[in-house]
C-alpha positions in Angstrom: -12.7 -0.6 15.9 -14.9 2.2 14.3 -18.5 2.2 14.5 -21.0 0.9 11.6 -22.0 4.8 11.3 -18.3 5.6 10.7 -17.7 2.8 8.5 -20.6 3.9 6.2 -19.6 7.3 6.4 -15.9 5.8 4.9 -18.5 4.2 2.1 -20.2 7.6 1.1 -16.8 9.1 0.9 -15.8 7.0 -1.5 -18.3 6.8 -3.7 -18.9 10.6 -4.1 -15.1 11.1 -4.3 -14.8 8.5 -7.1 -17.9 9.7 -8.9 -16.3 13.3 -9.1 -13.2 11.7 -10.6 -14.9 9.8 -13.3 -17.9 12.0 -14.3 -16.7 15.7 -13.9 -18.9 17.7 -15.6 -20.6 15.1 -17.3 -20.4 11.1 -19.3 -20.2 13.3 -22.6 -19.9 9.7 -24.4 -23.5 8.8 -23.5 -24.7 12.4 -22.9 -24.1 12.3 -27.0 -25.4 9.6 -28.2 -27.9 8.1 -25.7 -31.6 9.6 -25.3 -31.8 10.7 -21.8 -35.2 8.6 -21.7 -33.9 5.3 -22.6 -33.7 2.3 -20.8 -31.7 -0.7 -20.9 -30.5 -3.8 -18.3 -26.9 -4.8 -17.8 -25.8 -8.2 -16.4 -22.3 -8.5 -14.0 -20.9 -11.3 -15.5 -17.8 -13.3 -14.2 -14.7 -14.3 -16.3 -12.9 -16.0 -13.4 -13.0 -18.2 -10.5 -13.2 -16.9 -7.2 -15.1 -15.4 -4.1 -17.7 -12.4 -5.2 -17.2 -9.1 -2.9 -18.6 -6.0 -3.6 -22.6 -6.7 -4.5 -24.0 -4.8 -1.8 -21.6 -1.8 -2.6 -22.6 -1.7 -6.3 -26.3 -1.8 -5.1 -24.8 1.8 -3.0 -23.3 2.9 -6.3 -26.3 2.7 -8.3 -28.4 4.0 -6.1 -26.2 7.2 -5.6 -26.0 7.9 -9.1 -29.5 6.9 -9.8 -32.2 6.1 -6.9 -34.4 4.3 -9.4 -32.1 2.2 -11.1 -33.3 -1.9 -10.1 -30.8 -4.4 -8.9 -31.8 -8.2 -9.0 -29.3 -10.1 -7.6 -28.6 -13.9 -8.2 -25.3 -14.6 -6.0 -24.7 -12.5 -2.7 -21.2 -11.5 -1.3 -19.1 -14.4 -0.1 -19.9 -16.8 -2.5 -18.0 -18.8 -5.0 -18.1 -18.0 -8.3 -17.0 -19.3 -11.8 -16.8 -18.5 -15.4 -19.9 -17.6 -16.8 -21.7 -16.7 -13.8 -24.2 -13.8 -13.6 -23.9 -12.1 -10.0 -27.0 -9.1 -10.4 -28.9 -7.6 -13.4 -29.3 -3.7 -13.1 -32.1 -2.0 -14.7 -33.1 1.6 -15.1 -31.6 4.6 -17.3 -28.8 3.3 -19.4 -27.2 6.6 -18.6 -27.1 5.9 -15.3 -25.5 2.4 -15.5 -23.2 3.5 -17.7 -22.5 6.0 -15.4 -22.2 3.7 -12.3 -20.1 1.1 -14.4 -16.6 1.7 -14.0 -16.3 2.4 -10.1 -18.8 -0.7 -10.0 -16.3 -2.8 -12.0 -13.4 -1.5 -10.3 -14.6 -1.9 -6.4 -16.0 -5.0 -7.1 -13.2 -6.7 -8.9 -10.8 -5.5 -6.4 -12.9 -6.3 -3.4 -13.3 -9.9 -4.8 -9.6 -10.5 -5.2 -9.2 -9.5 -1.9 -12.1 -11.7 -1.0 -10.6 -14.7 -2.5 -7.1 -14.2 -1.3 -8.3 -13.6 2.2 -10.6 -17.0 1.7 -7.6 -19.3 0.8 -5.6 -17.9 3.7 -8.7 -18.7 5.7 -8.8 -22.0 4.5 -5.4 -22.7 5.4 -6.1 -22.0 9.0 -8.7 -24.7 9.8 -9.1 -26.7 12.5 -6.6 -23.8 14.6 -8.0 -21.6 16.4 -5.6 -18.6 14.6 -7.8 -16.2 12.6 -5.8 -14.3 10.1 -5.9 -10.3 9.9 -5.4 -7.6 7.2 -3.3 -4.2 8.0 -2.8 -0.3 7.1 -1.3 -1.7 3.9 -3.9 -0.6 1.7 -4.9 1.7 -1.1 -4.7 5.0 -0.3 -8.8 6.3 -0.2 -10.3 3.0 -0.5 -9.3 1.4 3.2 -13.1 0.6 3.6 -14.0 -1.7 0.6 -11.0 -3.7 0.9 -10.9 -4.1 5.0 -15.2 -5.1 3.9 -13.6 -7.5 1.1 -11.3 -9.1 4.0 -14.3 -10.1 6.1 -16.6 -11.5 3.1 -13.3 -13.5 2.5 -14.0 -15.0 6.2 -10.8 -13.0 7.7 -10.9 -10.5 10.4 -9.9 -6.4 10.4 -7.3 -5.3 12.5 -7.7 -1.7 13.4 -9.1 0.1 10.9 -6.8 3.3 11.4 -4.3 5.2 13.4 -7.2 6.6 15.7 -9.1 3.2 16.7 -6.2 1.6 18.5 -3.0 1.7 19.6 0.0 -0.1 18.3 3.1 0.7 19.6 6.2 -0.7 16.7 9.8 -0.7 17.0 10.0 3.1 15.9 7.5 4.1 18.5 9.7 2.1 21.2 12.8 3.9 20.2 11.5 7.4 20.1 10.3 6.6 23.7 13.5 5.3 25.1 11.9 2.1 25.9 9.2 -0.9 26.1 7.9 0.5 29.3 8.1 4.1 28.9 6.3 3.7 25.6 3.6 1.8 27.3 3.3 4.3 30.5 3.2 7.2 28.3 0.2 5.9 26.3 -1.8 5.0 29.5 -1.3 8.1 30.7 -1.8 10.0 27.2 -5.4 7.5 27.1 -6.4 8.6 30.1 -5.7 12.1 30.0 -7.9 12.4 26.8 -10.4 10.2 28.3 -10.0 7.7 25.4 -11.2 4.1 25.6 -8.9 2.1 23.2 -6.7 -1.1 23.3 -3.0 -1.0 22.9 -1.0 -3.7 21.4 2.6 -4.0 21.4 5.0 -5.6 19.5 7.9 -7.3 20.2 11.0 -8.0 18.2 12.6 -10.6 20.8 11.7 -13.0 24.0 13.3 -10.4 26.2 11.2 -7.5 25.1 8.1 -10.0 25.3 8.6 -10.4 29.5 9.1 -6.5 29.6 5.4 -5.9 28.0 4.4 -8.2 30.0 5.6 -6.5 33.1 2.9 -3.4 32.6 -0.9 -4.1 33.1 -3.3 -2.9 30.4 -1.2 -4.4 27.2 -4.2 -6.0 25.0 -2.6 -7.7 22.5 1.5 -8.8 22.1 2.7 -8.8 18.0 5.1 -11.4 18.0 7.3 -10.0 15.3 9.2 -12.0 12.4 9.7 -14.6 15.2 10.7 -18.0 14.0 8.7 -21.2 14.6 10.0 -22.0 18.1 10.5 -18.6 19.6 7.0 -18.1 18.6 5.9 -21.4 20.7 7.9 -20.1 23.6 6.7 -16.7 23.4 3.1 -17.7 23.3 4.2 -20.1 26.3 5.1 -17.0 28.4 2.1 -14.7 27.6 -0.2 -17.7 28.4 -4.1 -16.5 29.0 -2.8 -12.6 30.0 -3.2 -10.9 26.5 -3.7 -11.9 23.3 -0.8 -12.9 20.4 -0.2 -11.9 16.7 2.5 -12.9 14.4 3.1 -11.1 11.6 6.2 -10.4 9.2 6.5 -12.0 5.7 4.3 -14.6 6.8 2.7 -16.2 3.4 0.7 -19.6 2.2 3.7 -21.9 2.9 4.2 -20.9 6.4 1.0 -19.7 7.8 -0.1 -23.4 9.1 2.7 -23.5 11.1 2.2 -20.4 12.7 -1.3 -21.1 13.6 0.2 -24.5 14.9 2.4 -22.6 17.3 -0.9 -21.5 19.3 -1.1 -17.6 18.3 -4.5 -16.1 18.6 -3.9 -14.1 15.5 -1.8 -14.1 12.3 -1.4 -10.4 10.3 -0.9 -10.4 6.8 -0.3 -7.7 4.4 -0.3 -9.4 1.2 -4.5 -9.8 1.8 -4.6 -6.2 0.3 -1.4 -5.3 -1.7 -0.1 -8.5 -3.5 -3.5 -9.3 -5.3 -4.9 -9.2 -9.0 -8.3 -8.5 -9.8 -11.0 -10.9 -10.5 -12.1 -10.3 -14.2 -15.5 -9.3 -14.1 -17.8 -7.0 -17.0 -20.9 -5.6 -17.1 -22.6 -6.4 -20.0 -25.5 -4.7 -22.0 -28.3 -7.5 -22.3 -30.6 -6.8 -25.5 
């Protein structure tokens, strides 16, 4: 996985990038009609039920677009929240929070339907010792907030990109000519560039599973749009030598029984692209 340092460099990125987008050469709405002096205080206020994500990157926001605007904050990341609520006040230059509103608004309500989502699956997986995963099937230039939103939801980030890990698919394997010459031609590519990462592989039947198994070094096995009971005997054969992940249109209805079948973890794409914001606004308070 990438480093803390990395993953707030990911943060920084986006902020500037999405500041450039939305201010240009200027907020000419306020720059018109509101004194460059005056101060007001805003409130986040929730029009929805859900888990809050995002608080501590709107306290980034603000900060980068004004160091002396003031957050107070009244409910943190990762808890519930329902209509009515009031998650922070913001105080300062009501340019500046008028400036920092709309990428506020849109991280944040994004970050908490991801949260929620990611919560519910969570839920679903109690008393199992599965955990359930996100992927690469995110929004383009926003990978950080919503892999963050997946761990305030209580789930856990796969690799965060193509460089932190290696996962060899089905296309990989048949580019390769094969299971094993996939997997000897990483190890040797990894050690050759002196790179300390773990592979997984995934495997699309039984067969394929007792070939991976047959090199050293595999981390993880993806047990691939297995059903329930070639998942139990697949996780029967890899026993205690790597881990196990099933994956492929795994959803609400059929996660438990995954879980039950004794993978380590379940991967879900739908934590990030099938979700609808939570409605959230930033209010003005007089």
């Amino acid at each position: 996985m990438i480093s803390e340092a990395q993953f707030q460099n990911e943060l920084d990125l986006i902020i500037k990038n999405a500041i450039r987008e939305d201010i240009g050469d200027g907020d000419h709405t306020s720059l018109s009609c509101i004194p460059a002096d005056a101060e007001g205080k805003a409130k986040l206020l929730v029009k929805d039920e859900g888990i809050i994500a995002g608080v501590e990157f709107a306290k980034q926001v603000f900060s980068y677009v004004d160091k002396d605007l003031k957050v107070e904050t009244f409910i943190n990341d990762g808890e519930k929240v329902k209509y009515g609520d009031i998650v922070f006040h913001v105080s300062g230059k009501s340019q500046s929070i008028l400036m920092a509103e709309r990428l506020v608004l849109n991280a944040m309500q994004r970050m908490s339907a991801i949260a929620t989502k990611t919560a519910f699956f969570a839920d679903l997986l109690k008393g199992t010792k599965t955990k359930v995963l996100d992927t690469r099937k995110t929004t383009p230039g926003i990978r950080a907030l919503e892999k963050w939103a997946v761990k305030i939801g209580g789930g856990e980030n796969h690799r965060f990109a193509l460089y932190d890990m290696v996962m060899i698919k089905d296309n990989h394997i048949d580019f390769a000519g094969g299971i094993t010459q996939a997997i000897t031609k990483t190890k040797k590519y990894l050690a050759e560039k002196g790179l300390d990462i773990k592979i997984i592989v995934e495997a699309r039947s039984l067969e394929e599973i007792k070939e991976i198994l047959s090199s050293k070094g595999v981390y993880r096995i993806l047990i691939d749009n297995f059903n329930y009971e070639d998942t139990k005997k697949a996780v029967a054969l890899i026993g205690d030598i790597c881990l196990t992940e099933s994956s492929g249109g795994i959803n609400e209805k059929t996660i438990r029984k995954y879980a039950e079948c004794g993978v380590d973890f379940i991967s879900s794409g739908a934590l990030t692209h099938s979700v609808y914001n939570l409605d959230l606004s930033l209010k003005a308070i007089d």
